[in-house]
NUKOL-545442 format. One record per residue (C-alpha): residue in three letters; x, z, y. Coordinates in Angstrom, 2 decimals. Each point is the difference from the previous one (the first is absolute). Example, Ala and Ser with C-alpha at 12.3 -4.5 7.8 and 13.67 -1.06 7.14 Angstrom:
! NUKOL-545442
residu: ALA	x: 12.30	z: 7.80	y: -4.50 $
residu: SER	x: 1.37	z: -0.66	y: 3.44 $
//
This chain:
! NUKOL-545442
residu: UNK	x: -6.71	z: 31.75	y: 22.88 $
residu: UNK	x: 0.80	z: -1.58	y: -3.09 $
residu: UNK	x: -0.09	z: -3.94	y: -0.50 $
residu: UNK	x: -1.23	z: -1.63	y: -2.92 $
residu: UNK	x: 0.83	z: -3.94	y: 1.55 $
residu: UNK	x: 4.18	z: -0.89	y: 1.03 $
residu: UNK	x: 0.42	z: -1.02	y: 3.62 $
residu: UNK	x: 2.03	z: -3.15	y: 1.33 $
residu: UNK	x: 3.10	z: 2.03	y: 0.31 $
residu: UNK	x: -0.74	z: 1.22	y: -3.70 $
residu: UNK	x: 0.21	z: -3.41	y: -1.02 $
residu: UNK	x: 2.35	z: -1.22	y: 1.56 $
residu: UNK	x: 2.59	z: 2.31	y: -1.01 $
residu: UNK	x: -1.12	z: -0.18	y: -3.93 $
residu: UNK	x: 0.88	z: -3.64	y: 0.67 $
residu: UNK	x: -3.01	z: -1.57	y: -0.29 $
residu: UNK	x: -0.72	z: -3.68	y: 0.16 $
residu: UNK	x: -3.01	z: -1.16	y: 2.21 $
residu: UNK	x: -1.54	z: -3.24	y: -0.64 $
residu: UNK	x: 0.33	z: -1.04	y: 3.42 $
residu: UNK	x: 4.18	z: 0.62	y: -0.35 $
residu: UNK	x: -0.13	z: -1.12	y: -3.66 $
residu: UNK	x: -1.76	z: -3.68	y: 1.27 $
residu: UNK	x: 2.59	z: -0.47	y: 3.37 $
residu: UNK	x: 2.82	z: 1.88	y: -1.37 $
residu: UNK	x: 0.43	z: -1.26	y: -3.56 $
residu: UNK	x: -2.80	z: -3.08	y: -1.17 $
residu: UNK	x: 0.10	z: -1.62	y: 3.35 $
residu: UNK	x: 3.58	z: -0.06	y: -0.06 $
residu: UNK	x: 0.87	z: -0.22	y: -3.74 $
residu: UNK	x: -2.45	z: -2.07	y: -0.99 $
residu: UNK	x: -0.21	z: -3.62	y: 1.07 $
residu: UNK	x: -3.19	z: -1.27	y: -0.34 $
residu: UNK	x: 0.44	z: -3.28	y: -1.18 $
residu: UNK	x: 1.01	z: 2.14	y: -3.37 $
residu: UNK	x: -2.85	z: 1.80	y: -0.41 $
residu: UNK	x: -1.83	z: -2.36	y: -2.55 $
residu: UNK	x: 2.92	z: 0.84	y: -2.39 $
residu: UNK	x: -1.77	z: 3.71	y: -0.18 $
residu: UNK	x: -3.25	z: -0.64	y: 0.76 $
residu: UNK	x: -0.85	z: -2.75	y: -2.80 $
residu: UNK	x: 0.64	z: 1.47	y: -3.40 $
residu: UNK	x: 0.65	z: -3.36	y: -1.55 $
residu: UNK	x: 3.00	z: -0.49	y: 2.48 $
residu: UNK	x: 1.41	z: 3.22	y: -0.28 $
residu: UNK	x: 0.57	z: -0.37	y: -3.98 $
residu: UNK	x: 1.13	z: -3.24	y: 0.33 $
residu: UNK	x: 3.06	z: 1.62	y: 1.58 $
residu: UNK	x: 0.16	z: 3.07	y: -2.24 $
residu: UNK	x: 0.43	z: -2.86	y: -3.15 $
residu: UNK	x: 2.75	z: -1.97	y: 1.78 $
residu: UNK	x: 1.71	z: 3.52	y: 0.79 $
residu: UNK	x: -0.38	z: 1.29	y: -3.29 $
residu: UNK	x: -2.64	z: 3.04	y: 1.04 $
residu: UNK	x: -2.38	z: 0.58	y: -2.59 $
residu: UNK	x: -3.88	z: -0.42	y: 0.73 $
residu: UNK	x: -2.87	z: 0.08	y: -1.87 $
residu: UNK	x: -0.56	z: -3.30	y: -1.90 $
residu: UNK	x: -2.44	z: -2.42	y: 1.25 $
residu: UNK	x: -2.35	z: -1.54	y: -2.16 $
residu: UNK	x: -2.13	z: -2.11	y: 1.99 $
residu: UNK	x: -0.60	z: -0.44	y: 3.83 $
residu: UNK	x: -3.20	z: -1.56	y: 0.89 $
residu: UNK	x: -0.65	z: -1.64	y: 3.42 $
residu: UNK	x: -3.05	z: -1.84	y: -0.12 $
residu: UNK	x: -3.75	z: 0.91	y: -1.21 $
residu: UNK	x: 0.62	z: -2.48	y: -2.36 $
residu: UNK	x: 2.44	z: 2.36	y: -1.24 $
residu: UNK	x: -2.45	z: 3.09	y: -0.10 $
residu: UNK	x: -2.12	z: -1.98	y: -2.76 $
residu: UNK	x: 2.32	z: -0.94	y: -2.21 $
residu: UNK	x: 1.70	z: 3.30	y: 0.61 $
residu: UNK	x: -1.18	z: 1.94	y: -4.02 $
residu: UNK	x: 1.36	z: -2.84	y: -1.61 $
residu: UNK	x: 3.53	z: 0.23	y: 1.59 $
residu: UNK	x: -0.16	z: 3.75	y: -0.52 $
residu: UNK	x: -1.02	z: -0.64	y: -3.68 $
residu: UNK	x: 2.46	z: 2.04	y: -2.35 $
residu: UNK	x: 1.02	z: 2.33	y: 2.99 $
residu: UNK	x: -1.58	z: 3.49	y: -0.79 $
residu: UNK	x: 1.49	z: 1.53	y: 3.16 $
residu: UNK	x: 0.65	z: -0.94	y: 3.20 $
residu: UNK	x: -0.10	z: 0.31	y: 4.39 $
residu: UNK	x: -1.39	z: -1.84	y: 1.76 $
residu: UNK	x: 1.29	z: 0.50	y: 3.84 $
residu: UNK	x: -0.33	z: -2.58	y: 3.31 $
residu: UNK	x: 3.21	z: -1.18	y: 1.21 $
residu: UNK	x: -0.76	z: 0.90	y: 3.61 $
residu: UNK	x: -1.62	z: 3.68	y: -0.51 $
residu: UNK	x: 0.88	z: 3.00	y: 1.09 $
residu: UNK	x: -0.02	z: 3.49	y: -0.45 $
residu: UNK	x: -1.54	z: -0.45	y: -4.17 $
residu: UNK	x: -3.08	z: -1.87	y: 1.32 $
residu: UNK	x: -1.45	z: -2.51	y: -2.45 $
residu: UNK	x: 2.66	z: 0.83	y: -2.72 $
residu: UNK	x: -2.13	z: 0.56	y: -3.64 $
residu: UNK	x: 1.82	z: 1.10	y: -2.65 $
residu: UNK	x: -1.54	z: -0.41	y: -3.48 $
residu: UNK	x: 1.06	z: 2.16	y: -2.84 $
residu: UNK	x: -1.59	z: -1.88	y: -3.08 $
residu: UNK	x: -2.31	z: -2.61	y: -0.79 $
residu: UNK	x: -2.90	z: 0.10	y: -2.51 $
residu: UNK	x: -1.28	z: -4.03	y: -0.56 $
residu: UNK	x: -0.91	z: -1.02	y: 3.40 $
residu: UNK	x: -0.06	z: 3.53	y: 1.53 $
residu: UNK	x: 2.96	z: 1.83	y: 2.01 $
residu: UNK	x: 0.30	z: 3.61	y: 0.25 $
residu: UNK	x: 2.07	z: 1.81	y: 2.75 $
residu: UNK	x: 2.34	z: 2.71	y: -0.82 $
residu: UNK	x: -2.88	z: 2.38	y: 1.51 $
residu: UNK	x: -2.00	z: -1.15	y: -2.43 $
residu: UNK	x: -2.26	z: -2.49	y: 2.39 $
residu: UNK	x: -1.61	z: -2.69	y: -1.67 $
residu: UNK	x: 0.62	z: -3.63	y: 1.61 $
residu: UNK	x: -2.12	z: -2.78	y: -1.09 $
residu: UNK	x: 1.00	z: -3.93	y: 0.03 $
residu: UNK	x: -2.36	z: -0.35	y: 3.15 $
residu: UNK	x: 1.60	z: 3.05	y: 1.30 $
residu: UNK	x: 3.74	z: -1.16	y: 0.09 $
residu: UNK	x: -0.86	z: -3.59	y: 1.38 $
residu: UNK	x: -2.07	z: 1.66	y: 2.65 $
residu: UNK	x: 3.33	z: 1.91	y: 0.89 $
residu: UNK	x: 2.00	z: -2.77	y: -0.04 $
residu: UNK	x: -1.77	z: -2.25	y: 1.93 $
residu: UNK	x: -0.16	z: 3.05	y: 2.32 $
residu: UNK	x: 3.85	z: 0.11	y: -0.06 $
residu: UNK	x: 0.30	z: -4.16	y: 0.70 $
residu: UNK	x: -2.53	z: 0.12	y: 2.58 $
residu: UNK	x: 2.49	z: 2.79	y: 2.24 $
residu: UNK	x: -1.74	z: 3.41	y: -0.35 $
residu: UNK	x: 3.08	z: 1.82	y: -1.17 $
residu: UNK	x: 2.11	z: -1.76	y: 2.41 $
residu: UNK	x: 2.19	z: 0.45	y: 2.93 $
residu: UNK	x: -1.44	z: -1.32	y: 2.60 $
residu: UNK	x: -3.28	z: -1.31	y: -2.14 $
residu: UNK	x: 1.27	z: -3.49	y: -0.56 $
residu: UNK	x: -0.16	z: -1.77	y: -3.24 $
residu: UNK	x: 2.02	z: 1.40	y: -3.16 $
residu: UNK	x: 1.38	z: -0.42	y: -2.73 $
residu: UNK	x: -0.78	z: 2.38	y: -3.65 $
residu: UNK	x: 2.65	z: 0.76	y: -1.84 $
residu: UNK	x: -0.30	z: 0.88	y: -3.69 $
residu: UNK	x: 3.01	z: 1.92	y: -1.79 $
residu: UNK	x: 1.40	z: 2.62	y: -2.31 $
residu: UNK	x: -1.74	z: 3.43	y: 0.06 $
residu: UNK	x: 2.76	z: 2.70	y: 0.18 $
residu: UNK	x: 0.38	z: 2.82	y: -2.61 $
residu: UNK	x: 1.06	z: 3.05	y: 1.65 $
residu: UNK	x: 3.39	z: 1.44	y: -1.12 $
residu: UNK	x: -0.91	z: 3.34	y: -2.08 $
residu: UNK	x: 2.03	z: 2.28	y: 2.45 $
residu: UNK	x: -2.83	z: -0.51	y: 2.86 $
residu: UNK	x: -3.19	z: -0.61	y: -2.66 $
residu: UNK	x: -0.44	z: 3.82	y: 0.88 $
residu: UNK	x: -0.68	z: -0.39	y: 3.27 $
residu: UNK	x: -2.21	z: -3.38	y: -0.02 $
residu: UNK	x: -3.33	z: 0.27	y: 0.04 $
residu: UNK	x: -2.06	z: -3.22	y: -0.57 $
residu: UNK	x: 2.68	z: -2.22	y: 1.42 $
residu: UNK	x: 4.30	z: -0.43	y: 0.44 $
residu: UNK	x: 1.57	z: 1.62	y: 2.58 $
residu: UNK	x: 2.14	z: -1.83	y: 1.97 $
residu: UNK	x: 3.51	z: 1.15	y: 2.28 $
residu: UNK	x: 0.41	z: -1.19	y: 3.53 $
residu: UNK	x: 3.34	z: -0.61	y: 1.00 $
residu: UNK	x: 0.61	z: -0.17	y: 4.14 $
residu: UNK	x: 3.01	z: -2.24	y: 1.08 $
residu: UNK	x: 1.50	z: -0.54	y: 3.31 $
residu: UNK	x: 2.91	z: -2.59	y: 0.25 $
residu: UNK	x: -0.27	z: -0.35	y: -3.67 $
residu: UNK	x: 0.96	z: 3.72	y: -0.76 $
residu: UNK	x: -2.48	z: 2.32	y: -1.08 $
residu: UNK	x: -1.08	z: 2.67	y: 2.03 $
residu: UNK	x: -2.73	z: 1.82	y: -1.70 $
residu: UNK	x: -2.29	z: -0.07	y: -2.95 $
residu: UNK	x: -3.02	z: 1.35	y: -1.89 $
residu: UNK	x: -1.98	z: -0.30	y: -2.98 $
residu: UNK	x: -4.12	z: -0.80	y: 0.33 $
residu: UNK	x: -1.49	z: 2.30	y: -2.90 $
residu: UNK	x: -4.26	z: -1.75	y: -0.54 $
residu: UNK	x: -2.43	z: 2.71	y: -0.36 $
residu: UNK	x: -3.51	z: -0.05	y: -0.99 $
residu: UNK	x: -1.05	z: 0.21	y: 3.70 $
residu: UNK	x: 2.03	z: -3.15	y: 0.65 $
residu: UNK	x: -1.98	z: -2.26	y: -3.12 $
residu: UNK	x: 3.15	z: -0.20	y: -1.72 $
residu: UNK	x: 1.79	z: -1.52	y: 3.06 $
residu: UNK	x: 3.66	z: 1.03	y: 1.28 $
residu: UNK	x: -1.40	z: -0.06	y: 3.74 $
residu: UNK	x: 0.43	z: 3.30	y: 2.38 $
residu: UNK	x: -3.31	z: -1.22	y: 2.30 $
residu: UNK	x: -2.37	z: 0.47	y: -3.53 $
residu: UNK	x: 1.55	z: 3.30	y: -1.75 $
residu: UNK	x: 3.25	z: -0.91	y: -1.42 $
residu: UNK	x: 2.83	z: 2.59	y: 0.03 $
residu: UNK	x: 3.21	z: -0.52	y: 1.83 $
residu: UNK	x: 3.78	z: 1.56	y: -1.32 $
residu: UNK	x: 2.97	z: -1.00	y: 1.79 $
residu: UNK	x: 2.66	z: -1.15	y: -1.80 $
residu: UNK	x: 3.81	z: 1.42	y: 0.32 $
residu: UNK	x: 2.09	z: -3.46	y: 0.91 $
residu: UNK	x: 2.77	z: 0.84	y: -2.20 $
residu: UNK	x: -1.23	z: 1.46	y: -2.98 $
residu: UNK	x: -3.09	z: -1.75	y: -0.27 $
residu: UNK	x: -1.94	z: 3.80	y: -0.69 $
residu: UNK	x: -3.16	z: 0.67	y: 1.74 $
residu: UNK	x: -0.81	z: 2.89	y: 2.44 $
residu: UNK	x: -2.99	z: 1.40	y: 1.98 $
residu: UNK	x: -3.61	z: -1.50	y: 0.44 $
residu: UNK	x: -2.45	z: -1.10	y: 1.75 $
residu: UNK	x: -3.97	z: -0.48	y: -0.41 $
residu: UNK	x: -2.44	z: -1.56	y: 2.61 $
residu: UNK	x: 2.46	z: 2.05	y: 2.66 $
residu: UNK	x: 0.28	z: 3.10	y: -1.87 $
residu: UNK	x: 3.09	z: 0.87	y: -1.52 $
residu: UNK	x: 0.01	z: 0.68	y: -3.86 $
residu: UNK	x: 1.81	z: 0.98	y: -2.98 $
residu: UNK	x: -2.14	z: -0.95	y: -2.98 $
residu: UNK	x: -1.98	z: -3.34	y: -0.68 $
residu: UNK	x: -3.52	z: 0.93	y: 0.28 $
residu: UNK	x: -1.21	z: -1.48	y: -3.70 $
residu: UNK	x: 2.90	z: 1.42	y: -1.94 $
residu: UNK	x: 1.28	z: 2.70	y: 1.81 $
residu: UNK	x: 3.39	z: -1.98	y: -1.13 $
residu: UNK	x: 2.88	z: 1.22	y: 2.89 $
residu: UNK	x: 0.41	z: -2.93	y: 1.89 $
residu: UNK	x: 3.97	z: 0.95	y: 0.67 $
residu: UNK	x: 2.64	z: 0.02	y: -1.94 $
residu: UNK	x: -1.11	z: -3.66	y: -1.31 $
residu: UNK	x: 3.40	z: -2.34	y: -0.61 $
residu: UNK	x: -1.28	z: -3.41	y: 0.65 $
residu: UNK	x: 1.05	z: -2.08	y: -3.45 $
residu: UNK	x: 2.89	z: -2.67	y: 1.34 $
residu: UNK	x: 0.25	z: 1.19	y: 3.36 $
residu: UNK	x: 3.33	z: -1.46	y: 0.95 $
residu: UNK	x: -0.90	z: -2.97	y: -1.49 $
residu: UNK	x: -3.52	z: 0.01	y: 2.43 $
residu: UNK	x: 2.39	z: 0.68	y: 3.13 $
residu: UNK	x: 2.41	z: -2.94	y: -0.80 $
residu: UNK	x: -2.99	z: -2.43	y: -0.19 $
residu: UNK	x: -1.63	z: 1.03	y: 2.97 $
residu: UNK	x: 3.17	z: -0.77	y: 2.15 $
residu: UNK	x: 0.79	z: -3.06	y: -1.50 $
residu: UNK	x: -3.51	z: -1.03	y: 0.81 $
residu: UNK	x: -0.02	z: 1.50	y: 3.44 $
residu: UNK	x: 3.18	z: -2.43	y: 0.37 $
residu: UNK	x: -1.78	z: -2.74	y: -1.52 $
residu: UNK	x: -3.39	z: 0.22	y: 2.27 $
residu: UNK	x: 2.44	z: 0.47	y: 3.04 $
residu: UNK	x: -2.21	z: 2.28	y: 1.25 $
residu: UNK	x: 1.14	z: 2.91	y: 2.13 $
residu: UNK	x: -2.52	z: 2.72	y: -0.61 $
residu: UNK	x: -1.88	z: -0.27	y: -3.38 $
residu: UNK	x: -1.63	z: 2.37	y: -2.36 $
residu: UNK	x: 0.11	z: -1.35	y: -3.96 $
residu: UNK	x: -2.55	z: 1.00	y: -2.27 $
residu: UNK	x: 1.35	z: 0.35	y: -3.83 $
residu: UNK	x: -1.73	z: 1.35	y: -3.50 $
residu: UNK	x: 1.87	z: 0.81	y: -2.86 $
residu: UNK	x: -0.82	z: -1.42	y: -2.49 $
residu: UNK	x: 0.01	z: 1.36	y: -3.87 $
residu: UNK	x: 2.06	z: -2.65	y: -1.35 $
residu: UNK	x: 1.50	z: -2.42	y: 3.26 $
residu: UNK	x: 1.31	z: 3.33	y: 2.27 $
residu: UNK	x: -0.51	z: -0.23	y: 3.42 $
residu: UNK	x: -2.30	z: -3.58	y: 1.31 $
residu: UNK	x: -0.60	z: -1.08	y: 3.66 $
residu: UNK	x: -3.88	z: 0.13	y: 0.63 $
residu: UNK	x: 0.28	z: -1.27	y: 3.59 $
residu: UNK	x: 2.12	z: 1.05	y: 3.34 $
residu: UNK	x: -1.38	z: 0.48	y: 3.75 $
residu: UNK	x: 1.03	z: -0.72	y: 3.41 $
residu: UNK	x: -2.09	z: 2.79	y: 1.24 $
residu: UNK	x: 0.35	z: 3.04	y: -2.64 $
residu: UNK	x: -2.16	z: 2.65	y: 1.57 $
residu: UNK	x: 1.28	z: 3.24	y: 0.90 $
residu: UNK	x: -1.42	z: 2.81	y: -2.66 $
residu: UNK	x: 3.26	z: -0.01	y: -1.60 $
residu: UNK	x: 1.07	z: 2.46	y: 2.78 $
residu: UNK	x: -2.64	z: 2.39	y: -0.88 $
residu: UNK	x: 0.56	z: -0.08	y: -3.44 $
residu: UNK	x: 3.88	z: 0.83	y: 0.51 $
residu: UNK	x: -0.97	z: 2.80	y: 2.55 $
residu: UNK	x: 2.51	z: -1.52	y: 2.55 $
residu: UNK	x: 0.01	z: -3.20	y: 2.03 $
residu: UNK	x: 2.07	z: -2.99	y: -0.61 $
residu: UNK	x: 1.13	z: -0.64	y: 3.25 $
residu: UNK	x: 3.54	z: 1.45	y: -0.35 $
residu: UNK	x: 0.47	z: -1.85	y: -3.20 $
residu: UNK	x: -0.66	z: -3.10	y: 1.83 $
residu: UNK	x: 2.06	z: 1.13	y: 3.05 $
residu: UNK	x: 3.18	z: 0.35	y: -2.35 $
residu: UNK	x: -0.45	z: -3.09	y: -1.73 $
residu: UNK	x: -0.56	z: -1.90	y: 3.53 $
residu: UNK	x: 3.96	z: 1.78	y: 1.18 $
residu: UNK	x: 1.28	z: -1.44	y: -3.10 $
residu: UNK	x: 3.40	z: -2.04	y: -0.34 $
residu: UNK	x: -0.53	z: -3.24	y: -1.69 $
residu: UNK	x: 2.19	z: 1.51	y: -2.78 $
residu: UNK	x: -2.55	z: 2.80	y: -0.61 $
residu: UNK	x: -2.69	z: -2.16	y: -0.43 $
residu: UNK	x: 1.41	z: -1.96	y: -3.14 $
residu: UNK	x: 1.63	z: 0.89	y: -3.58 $
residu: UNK	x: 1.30	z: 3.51	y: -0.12 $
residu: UNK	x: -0.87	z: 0.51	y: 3.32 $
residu: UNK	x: -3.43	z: -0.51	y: 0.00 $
residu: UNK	x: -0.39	z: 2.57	y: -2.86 $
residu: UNK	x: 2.29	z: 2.41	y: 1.91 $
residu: UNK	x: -2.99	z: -0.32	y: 2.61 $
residu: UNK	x: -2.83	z: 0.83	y: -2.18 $
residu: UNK	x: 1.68	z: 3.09	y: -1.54 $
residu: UNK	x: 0.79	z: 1.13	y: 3.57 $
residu: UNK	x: -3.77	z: -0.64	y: 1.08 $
residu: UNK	x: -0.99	z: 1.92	y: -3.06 $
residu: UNK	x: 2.55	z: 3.07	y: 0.69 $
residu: UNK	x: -1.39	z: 0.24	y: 3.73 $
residu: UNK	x: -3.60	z: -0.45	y: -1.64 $
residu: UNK	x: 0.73	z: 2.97	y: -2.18 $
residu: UNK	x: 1.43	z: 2.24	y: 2.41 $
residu: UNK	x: -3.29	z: -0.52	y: 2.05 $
residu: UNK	x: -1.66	z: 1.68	y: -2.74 $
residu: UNK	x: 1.80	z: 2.68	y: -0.41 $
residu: UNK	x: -0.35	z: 0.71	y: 3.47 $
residu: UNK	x: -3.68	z: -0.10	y: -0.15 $
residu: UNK	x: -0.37	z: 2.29	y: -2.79 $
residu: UNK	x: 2.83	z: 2.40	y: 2.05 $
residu: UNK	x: 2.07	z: -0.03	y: -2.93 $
//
């Protein structure tokens, strides 16, 4: 009888990463939790991108008090685009993102109209802990709205996609690039509609698909291939997000980047517990990655060595594939 669902023993030997192994194996153990505020607020986290040199998004204006929220159009005053995100969120929640402004109206890149009411009503909603992790009091943060670089304007619909880059012991293990749709509002999240490629970790190139758990070749509003794709700056993305993982001293992170038109490559935010989709989106699991990197010498994971690591990750990653398609 044929099976349309993979056992256990399927998954396990496709090396895939559970999220009871990923939280004991690798967060647990990596991750010391007196460090987790340095991912989990926003603000913190690009404090120590600027002293590392990492480029982020510029912040305009960070409001922390209701006080804040009605004075808020005058501070903004000049600025015809802009996001407004809470530093605690999680997963896109409470991030706006307005494309233009007409006197005291805002307009989304969707085209949704956002009155003056309507943007201190979602700010207050964002200082009063809605968005937030755990639902305690935030902080908004107001900055630069990112242009998307031309080479993936094809494949954005209504919003920027953004690359994921997994890192264990500051080398990077696997990758993929979030494609928004128009099921997912414009939004570069897997759980609404958004399309994810994975990413090849030494050329930077994208490959495969994957759509609300069905594998694809096309996005769904362009019928644009989704592979083939060279992420713009991709070497420069990869040095950045080990220098940060170095700099967060965090032992099993996923960082978030967009490329931007004009800056390259930007640090949206980083997590201590990136979820595990990336797998499916490669067609493998990332358990072996993260078994080689763990029997590492110290002088693979550093310089030359480290990037000897990544290309032999990728080589083994390849020759999965080709295994998969019998070729």
């Amino acid at each position: 009888m044929q099976r349309f669902f993979a056992s256990p023993s399927d998954l396990r030997a496709s090396g895939i990463l559970g999220i009871n192994r990923r939280n004991l194996s690798y967060i647990i153990d990596s991750n010391p939790r007196g460090l987790y505020p340095r991912v989990d607020n926003k603000l913190i986290t690009k404090t120590i991108c600027e002293a590392n040199g990492i480029p982020v998004p510029e912040t305009y204006n960070v409001l922390t008090s209701h006080g804040d929220v009605k004075r808020f159009p005058e501070a903004i005053r000049g600025r015809n685009d802009f996001v407004v995100k809470p530093a605690r969120g999680a997963a896109g929640r409470g991030v706006l993102v307005i494309g233009e402004s007409v006197g005291n109206l805002y307009i989304t890149p969707g085209g949704r109209r956002v009155t003056v009411s309507d943007l201190r009503y979602h700010l207050s909603a964002v200082l009063s802990g809605l968005y937030s992790l755990g639902g305690g009091m935030d902080a908004a943060i107001v900055e630069h709205r990112i242009v998307t670089h031309p080479v993936l304007q094809s494949v954005a619909i209504e919003g920027t996609p953004d690359i994921r880059v997994i890192l264990y012991r500051c080398v990077p293990v696997m990758a993929m690039v979030r494609l928004p749709t128009t099921a997912s509002g414009g939004r570069a999240n897997l759980h609404q509609g958004a399309i994810a490629a994975a990413v090849d970790m030494t050329t930077g190139r994208t490959f495969g698909g994957v759509s609300k758990g069905r594998m694809v070749d096309v996005h769904p509003d362009t019928e644009v291939s989704i592979s083939g794709i060279e992420i713009p700056s991709w070497d420069q993305l990869l040095d950045a997000s080990m220098r940060l993982a170095e700099a967060l001293e965090l032992g099993y992170i996923g960082v978030d980047f967009v490329v931007d038109a004009e800056k390259g490559p930007v640090v949206l935010e980083a997590n201590a517990r990136p979820g595990l989709a990336i797998q499916v989106a490669h067609r493998r699991g990332i358990r072996p990655a993260l078994e080689r990197v763990a029997a590492a010498t110290p002088d693979e994971l550093h310089g030359k060595g480290r990037l000897a690591l990544i290309a032999e990750i990728t080589d083994e990653a390849r020759r999965h594939a080709r295994r998969r398609e019998g070729l």
